[in-house]
N, C-alpha and C positions, 0 to 999 in steps of 0.2 A: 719650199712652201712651209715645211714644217717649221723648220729655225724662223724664218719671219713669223711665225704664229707666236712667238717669246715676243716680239715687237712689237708687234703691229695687226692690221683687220683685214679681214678679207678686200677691203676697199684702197689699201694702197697701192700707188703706181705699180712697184714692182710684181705683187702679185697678179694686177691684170694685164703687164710683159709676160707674165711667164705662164699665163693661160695663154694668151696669144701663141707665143714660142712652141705651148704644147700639139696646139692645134695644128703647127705647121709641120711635124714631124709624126704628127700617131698613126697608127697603123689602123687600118679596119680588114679582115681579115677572118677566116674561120676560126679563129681564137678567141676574136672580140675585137673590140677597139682599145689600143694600148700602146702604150709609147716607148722607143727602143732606145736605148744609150748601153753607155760603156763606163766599163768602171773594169782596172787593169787590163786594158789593152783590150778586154772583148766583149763582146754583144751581152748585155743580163736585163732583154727587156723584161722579166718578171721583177728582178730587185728595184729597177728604175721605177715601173710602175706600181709597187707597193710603196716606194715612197713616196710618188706622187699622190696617191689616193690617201696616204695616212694626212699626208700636210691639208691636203683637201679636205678630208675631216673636220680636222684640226681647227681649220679656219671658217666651217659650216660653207662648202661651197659644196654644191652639186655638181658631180659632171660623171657622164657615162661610162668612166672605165673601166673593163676589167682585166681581172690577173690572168693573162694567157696562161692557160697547162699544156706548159713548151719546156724543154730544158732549158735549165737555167746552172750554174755553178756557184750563183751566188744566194738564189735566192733561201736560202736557207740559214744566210744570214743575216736577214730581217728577225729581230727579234719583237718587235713593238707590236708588231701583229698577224695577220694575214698568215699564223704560222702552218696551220692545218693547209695553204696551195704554196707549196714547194716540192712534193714529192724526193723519192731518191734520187737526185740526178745530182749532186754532190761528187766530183771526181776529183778535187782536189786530195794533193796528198800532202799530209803534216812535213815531212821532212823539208820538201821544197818551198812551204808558204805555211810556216807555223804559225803567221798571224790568220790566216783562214782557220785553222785549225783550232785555235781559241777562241774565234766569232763562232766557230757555228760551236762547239760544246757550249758556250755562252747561251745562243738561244735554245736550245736543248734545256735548260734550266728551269724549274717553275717552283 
């Protein structure tokens, strides 16, 4: 959602596929309502849904998401916002995946 906001309105095709899409996949849940995917092989429904919500911004569309406060590994590497709901659940380690290890010092930065 976000990268189509450099193109395009909350009115084109693809973004109302990909509300569609979201709505087939979110979760409701004692967390909230929020949507799960995968980015390196495993589950970071907080990273997923911080982007989802940011693009949704972005493009002035409302919809009821929120940030599950779940562990996440990645979500700490959203820097654009949401930074204050990530908590420490950061387990990765620099030696094995020093590109994590440069995202998240990255959003550490202000």
């Amino acid at each position: 959602m976000y990268l189509l906001s450099f193109f395009t309105d909350k009115n084109h095709p693809h973004v109302k596929k990909i509300m569609a899409e979201s709505k087939k996949i979110e979760v409701n849940d004692q967390h909230g309502k929020y949507i799960p995917g995968r980015s390196d092989s495993h589950e970071v429904p907080v990273y997923q849904t911080k982007w989802l919500k940011f693009g949704l911004r972005v493009l002035d569309i409302t919809a009821s998401y929120a940030i599950p406060l779940i562990p996440d590994n990645y979500s700490s590497l959203f820097w654009l916002d949401y930074k204050e709901l990530h908590g420490d659940t950061d387990s990765w380690t620099n030696d094995k995946y020093p590109y994590i290890g440069w995202a998240r010092d990255h959003s550490m930065m202000e």
